[in-house]
PDB file of N, CA, C and O in Angstrom, chain B, residues numbered from 101:
ATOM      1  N   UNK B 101      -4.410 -15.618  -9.946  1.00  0.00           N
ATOM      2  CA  UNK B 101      -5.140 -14.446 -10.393  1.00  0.00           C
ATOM      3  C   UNK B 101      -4.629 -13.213  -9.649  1.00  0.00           C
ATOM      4  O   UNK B 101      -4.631 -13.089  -8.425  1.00  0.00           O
ATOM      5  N   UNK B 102      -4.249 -12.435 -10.421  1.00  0.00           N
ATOM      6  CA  UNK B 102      -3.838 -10.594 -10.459  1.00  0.00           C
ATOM      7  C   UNK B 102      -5.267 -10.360  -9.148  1.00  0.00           C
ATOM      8  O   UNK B 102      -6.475 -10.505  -9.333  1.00  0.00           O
ATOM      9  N   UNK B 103      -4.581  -9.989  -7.953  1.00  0.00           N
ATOM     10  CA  UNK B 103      -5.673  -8.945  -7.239  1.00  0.00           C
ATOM     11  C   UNK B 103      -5.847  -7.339  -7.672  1.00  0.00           C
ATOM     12  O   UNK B 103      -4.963  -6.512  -7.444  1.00  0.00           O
ATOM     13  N   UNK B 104      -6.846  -7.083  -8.191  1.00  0.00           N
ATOM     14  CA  UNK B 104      -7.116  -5.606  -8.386  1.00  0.00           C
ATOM     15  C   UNK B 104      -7.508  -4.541  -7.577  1.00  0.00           C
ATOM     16  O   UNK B 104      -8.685  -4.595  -7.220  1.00  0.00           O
ATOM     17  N   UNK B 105      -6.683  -3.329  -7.081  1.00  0.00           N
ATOM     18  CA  UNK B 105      -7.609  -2.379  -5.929  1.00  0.00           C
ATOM     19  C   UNK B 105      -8.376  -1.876  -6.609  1.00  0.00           C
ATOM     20  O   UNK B 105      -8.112  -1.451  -7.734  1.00  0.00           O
ATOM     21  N   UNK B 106      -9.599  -1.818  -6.003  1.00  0.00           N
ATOM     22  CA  UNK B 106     -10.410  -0.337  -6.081  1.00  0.00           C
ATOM     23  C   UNK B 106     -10.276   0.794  -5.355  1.00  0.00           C
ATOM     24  O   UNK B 106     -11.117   1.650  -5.631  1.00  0.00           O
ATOM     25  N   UNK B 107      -9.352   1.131  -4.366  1.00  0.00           N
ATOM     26  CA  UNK B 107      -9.062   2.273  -3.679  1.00  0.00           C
ATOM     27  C   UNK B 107      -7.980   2.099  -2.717  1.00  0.00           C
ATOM     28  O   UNK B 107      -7.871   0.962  -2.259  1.00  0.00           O
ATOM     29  N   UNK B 108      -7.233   2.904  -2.349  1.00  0.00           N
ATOM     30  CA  UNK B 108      -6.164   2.793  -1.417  1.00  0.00           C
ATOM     31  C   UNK B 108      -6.344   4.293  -0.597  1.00  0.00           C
ATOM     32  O   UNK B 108      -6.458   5.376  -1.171  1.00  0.00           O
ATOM     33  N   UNK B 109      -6.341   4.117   0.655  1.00  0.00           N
ATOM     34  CA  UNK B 109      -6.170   5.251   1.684  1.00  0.00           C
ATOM     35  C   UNK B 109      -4.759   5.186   2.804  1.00  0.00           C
ATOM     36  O   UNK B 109      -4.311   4.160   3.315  1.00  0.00           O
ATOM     37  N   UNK B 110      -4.358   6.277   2.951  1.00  0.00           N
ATOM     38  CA  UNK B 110      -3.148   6.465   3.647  1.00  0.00           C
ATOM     39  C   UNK B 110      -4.086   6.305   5.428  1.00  0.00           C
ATOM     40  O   UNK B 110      -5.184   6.735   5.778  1.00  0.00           O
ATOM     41  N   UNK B 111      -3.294   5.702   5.995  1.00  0.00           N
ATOM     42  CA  UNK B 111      -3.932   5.849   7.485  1.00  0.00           C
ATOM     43  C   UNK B 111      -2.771   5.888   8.656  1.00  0.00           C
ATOM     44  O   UNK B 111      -1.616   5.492   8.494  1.00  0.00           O
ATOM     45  N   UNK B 112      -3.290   6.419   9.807  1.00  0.00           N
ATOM     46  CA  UNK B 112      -2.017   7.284  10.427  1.00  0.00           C
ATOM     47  C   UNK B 112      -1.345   5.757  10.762  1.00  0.00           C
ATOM     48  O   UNK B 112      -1.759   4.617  10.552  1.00  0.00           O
ATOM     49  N   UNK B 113      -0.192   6.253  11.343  1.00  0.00           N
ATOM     50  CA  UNK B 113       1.037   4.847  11.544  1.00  0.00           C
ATOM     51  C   UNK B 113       1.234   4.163  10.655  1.00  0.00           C
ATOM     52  O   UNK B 113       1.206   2.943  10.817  1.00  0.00           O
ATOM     53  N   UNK B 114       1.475   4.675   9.530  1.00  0.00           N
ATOM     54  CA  UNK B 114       2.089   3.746   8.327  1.00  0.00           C
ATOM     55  C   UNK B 114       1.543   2.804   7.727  1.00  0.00           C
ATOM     56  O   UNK B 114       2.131   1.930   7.089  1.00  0.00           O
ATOM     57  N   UNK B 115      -0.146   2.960   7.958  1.00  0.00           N
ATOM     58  CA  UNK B 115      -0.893   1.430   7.280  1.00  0.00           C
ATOM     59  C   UNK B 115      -1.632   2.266   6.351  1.00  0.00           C
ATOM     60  O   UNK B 115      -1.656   3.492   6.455  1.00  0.00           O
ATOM     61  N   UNK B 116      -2.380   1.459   5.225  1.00  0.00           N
ATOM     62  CA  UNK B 116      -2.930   1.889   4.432  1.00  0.00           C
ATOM     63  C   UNK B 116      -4.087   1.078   4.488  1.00  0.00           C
ATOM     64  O   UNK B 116      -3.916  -0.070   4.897  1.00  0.00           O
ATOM     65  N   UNK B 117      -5.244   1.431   4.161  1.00  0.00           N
ATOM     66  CA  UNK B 117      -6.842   0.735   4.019  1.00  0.00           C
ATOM     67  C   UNK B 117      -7.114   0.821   2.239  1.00  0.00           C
ATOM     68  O   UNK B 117      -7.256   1.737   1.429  1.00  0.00           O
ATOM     69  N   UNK B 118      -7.091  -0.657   2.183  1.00  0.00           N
ATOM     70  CA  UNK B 118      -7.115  -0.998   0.386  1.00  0.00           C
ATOM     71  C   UNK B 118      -8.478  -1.937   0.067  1.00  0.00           C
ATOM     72  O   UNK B 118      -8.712  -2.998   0.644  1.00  0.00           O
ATOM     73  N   UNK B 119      -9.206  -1.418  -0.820  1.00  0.00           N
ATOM     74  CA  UNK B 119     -10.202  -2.257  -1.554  1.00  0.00           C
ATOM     75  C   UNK B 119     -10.393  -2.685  -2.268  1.00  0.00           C
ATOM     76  O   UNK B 119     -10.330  -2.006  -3.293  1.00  0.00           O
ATOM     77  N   UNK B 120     -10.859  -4.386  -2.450  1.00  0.00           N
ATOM     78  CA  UNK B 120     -10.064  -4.707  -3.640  1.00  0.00           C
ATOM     79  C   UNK B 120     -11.328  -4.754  -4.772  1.00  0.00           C
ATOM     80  O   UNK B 120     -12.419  -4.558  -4.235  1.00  0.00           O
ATOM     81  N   UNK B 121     -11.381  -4.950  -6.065  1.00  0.00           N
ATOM     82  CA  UNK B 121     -12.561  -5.377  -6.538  1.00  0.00           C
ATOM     83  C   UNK B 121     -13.273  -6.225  -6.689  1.00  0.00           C
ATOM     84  O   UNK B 121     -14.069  -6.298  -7.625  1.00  0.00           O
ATOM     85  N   UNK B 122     -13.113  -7.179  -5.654  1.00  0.00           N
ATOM     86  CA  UNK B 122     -13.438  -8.553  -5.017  1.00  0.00           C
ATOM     87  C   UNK B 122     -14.725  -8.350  -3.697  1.00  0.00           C
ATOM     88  O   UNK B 122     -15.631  -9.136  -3.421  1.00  0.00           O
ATOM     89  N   UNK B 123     -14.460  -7.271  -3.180  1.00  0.00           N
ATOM     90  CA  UNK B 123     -14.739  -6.871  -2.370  1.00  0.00           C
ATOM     91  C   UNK B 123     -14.533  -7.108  -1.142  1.00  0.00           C
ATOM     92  O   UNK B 123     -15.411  -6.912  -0.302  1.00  0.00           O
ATOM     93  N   UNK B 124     -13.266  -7.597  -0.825  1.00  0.00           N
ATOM     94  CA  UNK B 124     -12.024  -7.758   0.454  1.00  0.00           C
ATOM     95  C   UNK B 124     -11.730  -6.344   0.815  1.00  0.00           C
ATOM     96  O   UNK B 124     -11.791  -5.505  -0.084  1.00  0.00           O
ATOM     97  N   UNK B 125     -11.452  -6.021   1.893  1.00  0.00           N
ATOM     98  CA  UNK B 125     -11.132  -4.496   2.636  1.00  0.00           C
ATOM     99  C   UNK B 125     -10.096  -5.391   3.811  1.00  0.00           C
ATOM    100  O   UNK B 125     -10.317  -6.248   4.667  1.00  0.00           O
ATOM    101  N   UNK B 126      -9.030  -4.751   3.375  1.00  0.00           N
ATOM    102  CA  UNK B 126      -7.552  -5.105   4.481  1.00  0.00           C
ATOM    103  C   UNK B 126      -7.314  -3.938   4.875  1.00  0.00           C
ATOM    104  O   UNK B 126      -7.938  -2.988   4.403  1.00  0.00           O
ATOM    105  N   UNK B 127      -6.207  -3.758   5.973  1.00  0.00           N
ATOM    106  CA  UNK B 127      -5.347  -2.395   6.467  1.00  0.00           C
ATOM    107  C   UNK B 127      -4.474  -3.090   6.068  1.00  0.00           C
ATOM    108  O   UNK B 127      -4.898  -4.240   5.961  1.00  0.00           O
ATOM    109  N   UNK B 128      -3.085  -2.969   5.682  1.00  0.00           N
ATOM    110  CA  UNK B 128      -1.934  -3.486   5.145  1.00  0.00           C
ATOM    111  C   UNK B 128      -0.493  -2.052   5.607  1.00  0.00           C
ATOM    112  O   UNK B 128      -0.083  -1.013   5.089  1.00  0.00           O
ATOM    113  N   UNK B 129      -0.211  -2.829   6.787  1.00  0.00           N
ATOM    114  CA  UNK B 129       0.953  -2.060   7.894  1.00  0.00           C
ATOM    115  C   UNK B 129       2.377  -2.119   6.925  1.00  0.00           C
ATOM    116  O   UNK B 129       3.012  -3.144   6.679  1.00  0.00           O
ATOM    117  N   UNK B 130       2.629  -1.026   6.548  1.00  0.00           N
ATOM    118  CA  UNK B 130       3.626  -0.652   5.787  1.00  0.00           C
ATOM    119  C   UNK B 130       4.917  -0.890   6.710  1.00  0.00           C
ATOM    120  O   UNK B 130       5.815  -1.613   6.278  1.00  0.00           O
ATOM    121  N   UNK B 131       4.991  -0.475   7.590  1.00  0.00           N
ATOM    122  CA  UNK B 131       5.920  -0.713   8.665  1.00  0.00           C
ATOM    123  C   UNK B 131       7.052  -1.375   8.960  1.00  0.00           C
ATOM    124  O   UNK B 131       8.101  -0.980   9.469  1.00  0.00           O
ATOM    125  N   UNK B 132       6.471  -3.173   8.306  1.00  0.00           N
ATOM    126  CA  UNK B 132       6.981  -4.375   8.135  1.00  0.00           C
ATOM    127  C   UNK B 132       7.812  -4.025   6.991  1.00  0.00           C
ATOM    128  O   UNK B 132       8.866  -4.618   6.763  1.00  0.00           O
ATOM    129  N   UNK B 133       7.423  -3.194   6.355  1.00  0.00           N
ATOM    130  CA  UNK B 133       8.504  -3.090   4.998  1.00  0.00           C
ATOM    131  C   UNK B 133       9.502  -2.206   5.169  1.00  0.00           C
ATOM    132  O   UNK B 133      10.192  -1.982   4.175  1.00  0.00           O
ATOM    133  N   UNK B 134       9.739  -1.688   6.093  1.00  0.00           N
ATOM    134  CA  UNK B 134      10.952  -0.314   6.089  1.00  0.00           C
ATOM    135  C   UNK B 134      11.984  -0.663   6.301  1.00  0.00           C
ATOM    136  O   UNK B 134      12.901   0.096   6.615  1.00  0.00           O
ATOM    137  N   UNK B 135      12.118  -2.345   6.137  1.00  0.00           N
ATOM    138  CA  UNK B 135      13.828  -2.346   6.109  1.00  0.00           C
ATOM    139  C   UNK B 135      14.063  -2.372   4.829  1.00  0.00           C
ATOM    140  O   UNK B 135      15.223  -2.120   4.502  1.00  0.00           O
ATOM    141  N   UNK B 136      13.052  -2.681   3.723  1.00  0.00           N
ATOM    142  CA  UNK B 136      13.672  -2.958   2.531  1.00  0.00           C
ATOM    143  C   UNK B 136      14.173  -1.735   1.650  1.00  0.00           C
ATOM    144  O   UNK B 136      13.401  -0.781   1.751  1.00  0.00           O
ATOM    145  N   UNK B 137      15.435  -1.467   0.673  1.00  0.00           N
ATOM    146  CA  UNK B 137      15.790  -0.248   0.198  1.00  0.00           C
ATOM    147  C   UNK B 137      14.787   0.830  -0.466  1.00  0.00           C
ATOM    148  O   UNK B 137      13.878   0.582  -1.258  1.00  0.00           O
ATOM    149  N   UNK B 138      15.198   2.167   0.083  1.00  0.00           N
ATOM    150  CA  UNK B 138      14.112   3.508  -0.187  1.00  0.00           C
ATOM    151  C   UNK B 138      13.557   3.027   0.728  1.00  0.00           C
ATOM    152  O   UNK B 138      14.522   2.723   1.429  1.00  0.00           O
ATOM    153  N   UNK B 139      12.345   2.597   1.479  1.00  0.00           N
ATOM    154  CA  UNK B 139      11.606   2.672   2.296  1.00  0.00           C
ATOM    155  C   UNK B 139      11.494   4.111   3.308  1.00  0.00           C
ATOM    156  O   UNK B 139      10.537   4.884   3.362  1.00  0.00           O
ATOM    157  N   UNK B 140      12.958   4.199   4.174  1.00  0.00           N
ATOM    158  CA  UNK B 140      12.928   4.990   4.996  1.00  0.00           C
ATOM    159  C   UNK B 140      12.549   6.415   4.247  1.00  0.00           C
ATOM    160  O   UNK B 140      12.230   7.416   4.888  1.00  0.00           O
ATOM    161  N   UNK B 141      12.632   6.369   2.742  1.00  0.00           N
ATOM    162  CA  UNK B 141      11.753   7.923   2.767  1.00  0.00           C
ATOM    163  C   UNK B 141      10.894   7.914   2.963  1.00  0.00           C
ATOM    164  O   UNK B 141      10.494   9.054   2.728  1.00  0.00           O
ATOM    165  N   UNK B 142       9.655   6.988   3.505  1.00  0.00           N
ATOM    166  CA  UNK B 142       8.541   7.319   3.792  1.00  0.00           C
ATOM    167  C   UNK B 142       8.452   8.169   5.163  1.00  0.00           C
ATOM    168  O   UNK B 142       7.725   9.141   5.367  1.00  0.00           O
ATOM    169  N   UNK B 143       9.395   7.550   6.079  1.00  0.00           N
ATOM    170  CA  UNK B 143       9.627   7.938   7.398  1.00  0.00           C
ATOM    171  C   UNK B 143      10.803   9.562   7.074  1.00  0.00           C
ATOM    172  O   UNK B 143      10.771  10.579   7.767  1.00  0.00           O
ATOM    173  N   UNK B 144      11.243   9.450   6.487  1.00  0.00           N
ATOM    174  CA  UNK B 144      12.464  10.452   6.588  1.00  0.00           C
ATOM    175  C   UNK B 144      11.686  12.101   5.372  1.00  0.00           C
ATOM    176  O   UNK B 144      12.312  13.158   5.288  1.00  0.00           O
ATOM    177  N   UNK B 145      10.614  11.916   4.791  1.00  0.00           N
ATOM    178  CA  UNK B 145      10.304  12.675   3.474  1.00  0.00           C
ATOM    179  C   UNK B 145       8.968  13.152   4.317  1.00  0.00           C
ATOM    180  O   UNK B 145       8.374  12.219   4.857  1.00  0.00           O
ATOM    181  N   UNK B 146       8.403  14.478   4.511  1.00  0.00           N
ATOM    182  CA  UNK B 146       7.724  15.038   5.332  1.00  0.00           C
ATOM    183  C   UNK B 146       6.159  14.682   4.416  1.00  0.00           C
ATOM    184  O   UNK B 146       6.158  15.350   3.382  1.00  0.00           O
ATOM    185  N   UNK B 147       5.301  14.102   4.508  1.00  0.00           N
ATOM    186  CA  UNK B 147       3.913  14.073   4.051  1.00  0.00           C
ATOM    187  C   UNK B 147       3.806  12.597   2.666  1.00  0.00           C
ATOM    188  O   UNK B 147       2.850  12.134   2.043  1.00  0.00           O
ATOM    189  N   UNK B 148       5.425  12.246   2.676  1.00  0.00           N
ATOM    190  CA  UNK B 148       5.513  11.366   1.159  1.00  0.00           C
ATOM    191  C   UNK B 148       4.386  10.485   1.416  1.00  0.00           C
ATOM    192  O   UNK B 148       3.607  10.336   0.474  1.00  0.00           O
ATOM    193  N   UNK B 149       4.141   9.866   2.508  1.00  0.00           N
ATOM    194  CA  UNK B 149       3.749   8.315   2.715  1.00  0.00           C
ATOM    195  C   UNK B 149       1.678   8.787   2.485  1.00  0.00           C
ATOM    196  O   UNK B 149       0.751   8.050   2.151  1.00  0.00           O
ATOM    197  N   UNK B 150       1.688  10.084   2.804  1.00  0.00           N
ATOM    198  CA  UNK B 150       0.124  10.634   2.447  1.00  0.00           C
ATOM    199  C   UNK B 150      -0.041  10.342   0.683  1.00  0.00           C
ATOM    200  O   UNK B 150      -1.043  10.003   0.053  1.00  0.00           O
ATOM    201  N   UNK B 151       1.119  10.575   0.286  1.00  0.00           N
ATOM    202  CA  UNK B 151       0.889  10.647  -1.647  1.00  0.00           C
ATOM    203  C   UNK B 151       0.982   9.171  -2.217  1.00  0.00           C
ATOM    204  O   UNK B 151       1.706   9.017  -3.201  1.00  0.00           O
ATOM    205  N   UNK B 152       0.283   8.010  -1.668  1.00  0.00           N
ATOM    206  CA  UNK B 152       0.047   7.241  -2.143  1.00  0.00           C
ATOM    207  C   UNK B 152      -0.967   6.992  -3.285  1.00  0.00           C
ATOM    208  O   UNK B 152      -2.133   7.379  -3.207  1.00  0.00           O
ATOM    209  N   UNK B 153      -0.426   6.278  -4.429  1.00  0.00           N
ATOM    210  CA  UNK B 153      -1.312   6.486  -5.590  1.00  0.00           C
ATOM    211  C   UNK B 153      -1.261   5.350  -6.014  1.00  0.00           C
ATOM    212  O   UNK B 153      -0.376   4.561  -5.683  1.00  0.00           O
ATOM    213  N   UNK B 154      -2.506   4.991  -7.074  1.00  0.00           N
ATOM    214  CA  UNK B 154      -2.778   3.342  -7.843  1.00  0.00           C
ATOM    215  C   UNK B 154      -2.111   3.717  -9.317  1.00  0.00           C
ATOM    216  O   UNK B 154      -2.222   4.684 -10.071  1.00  0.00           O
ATOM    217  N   UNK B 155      -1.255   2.295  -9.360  1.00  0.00           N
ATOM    218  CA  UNK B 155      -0.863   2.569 -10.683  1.00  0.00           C
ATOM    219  C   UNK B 155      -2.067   2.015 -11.641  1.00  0.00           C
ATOM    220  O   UNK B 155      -2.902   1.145 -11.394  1.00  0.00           O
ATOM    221  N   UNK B 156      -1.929   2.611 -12.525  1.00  0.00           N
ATOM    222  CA  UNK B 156      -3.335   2.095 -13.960  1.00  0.00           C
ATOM    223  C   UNK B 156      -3.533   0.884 -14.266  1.00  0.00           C
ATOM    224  O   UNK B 156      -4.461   0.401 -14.915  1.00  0.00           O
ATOM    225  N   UNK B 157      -2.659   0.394 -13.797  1.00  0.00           N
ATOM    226  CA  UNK B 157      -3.183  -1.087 -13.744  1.00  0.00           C
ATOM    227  C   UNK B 157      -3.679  -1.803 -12.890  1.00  0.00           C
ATOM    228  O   UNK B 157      -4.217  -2.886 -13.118  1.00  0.00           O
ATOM    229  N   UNK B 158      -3.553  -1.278 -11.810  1.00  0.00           N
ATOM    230  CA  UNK B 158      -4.684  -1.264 -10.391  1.00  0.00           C
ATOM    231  C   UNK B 158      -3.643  -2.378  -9.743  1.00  0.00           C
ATOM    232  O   UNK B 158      -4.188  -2.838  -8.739  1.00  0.00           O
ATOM    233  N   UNK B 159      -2.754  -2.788  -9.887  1.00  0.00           N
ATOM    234  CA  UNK B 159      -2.428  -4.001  -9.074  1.00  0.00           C
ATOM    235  C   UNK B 159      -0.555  -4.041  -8.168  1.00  0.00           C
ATOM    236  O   UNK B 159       0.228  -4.935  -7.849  1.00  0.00           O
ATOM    237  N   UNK B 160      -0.579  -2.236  -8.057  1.00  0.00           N
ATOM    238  CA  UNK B 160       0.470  -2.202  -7.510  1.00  0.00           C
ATOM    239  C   UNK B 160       0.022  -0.212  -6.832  1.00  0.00           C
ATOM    240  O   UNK B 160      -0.533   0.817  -7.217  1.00  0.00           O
ATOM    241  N   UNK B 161       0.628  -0.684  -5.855  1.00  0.00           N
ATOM    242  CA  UNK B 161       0.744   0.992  -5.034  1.00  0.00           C
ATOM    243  C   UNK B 161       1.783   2.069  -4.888  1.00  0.00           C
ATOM    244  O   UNK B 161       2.392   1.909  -3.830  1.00  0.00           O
ATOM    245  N   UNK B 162       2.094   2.837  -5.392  1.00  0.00           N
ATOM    246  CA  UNK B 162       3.308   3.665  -5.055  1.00  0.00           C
ATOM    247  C   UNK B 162       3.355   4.642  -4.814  1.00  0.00           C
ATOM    248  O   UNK B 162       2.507   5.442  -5.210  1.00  0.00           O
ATOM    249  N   UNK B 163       4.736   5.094  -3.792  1.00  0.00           N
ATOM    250  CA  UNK B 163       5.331   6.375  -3.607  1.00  0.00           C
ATOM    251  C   UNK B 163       5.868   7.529  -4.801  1.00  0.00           C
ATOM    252  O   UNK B 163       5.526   8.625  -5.244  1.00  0.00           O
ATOM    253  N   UNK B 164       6.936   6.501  -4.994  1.00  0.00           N
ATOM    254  CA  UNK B 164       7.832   7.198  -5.982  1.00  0.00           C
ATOM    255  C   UNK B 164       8.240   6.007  -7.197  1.00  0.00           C
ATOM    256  O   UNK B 164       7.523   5.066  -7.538  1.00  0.00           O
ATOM    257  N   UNK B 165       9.371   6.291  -7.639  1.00  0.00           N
ATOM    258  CA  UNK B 165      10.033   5.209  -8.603  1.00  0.00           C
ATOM    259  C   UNK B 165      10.544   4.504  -8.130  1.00  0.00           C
ATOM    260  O   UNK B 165      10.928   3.498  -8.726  1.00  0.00           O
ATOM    261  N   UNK B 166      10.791   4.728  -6.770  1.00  0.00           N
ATOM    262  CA  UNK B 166      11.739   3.414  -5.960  1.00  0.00           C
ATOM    263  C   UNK B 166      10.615   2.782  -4.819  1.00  0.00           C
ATOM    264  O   UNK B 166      10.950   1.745  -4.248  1.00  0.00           O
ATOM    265  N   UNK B 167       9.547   3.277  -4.550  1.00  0.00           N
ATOM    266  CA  UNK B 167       8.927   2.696  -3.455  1.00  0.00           C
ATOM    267  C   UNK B 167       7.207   2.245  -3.704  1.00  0.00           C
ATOM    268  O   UNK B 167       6.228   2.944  -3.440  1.00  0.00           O
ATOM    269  N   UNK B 168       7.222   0.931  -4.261  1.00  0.00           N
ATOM    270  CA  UNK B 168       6.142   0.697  -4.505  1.00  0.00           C
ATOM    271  C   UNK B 168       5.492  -0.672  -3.589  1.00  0.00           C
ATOM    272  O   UNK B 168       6.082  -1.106  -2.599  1.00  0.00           O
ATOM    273  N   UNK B 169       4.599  -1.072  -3.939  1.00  0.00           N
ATOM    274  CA  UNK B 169       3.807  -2.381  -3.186  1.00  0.00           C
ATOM    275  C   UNK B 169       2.913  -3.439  -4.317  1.00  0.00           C
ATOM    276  O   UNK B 169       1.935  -2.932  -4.866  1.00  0.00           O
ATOM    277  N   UNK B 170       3.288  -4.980  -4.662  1.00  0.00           N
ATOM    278  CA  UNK B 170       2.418  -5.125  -5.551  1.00  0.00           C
ATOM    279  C   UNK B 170       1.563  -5.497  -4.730  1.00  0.00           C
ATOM    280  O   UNK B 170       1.790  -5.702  -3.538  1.00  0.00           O
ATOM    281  N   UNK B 171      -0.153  -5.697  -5.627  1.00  0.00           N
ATOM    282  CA  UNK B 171      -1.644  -6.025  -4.910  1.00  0.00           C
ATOM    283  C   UNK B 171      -1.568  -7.088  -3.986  1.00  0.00           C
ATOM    284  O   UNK B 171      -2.128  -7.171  -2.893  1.00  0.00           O
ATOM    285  N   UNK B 172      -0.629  -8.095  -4.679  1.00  0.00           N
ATOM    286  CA  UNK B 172      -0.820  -9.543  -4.064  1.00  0.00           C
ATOM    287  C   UNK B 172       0.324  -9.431  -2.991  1.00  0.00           C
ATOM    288  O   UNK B 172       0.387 -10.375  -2.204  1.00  0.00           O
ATOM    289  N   UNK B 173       1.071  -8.600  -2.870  1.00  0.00           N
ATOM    290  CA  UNK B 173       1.480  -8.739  -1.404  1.00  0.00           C
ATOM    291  C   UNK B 173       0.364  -8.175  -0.543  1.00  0.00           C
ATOM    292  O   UNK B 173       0.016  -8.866   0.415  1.00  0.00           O
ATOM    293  N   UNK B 174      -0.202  -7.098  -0.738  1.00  0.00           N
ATOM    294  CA  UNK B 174      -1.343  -6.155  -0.043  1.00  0.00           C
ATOM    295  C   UNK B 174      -1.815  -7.545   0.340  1.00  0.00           C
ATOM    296  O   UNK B 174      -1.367  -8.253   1.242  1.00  0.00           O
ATOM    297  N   UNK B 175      -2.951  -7.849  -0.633  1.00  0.00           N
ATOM    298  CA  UNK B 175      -3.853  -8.934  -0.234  1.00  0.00           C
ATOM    299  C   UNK B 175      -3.327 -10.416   0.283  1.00  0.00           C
ATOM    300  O   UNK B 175      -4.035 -11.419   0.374  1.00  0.00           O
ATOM    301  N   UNK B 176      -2.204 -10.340   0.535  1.00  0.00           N
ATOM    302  CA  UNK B 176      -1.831 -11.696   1.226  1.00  0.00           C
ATOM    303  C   UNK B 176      -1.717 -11.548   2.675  1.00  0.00           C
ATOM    304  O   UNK B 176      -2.290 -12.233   3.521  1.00  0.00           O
ATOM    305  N   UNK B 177      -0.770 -10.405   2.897  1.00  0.00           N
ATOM    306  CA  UNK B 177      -0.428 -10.026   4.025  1.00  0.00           C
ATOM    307  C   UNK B 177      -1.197  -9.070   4.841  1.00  0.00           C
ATOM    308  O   UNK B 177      -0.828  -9.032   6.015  1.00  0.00           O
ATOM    309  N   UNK B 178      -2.349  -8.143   4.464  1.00  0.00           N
ATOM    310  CA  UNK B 178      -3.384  -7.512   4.813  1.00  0.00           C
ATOM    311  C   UNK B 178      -4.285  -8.214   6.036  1.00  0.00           C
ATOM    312  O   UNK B 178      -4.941  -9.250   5.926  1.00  0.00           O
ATOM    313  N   UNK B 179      -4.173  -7.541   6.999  1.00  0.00           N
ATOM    314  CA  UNK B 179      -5.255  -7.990   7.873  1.00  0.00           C
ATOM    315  C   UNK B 179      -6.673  -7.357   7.392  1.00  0.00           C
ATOM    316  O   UNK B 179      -6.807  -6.162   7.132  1.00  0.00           O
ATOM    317  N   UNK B 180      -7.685  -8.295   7.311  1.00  0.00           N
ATOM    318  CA  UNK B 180      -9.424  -7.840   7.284  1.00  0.00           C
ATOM    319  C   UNK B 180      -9.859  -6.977   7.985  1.00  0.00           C
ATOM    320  O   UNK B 180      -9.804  -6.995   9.214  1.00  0.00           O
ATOM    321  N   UNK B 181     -10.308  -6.181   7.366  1.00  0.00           N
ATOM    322  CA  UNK B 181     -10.869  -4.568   8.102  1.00  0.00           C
ATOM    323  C   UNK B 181     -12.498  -5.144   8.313  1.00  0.00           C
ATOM    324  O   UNK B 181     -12.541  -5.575   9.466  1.00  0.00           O
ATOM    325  N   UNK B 182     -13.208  -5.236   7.965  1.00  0.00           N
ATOM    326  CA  UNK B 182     -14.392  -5.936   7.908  1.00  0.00           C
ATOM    327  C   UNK B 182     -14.739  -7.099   7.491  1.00  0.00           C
ATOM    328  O   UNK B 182     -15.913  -7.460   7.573  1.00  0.00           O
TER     329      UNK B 182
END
């Protein structure tokens, strides 16, 4: 089963706080991902990594066209916020 967010927040040091409609709340450390290609514009692009947005289908996160996250990595690899 497709995990769905209900919200994604940018949080300082490269993690993001995601809710799912399950009602799971992870921080999910972006960090771990900056070796993979595009990444470093998050680090190298002045405010990019703040313009995180849900795609309409709720089950993936992105920057741009090259830098996205699907749900079920979020929710696998997400440590529990509460």
């Amino acid at each position: 089963m497709i995990q769905r967010i209900k919200q994604v927040t940018p949080l300082p040091d490269y993690c993001l706080s995601v809710h799912f409609d399950n009602g799971r709340h992870v921080i999910y450390d972006v960090k771990e991902d900056m070796h993979l290609p595009g990444y470093d514009a998050l680090r190298n692009v002045f405010g990019l990594f703040q313009q995180v947005q849900l795609d309409e289908s709720r089950t993936c996160v992105f920057w741009n066209e090259a830098i996205d996250l699907p749900s079920d990595t979020i929710y696998e690899y997400g440590k529990n916020a509460s």
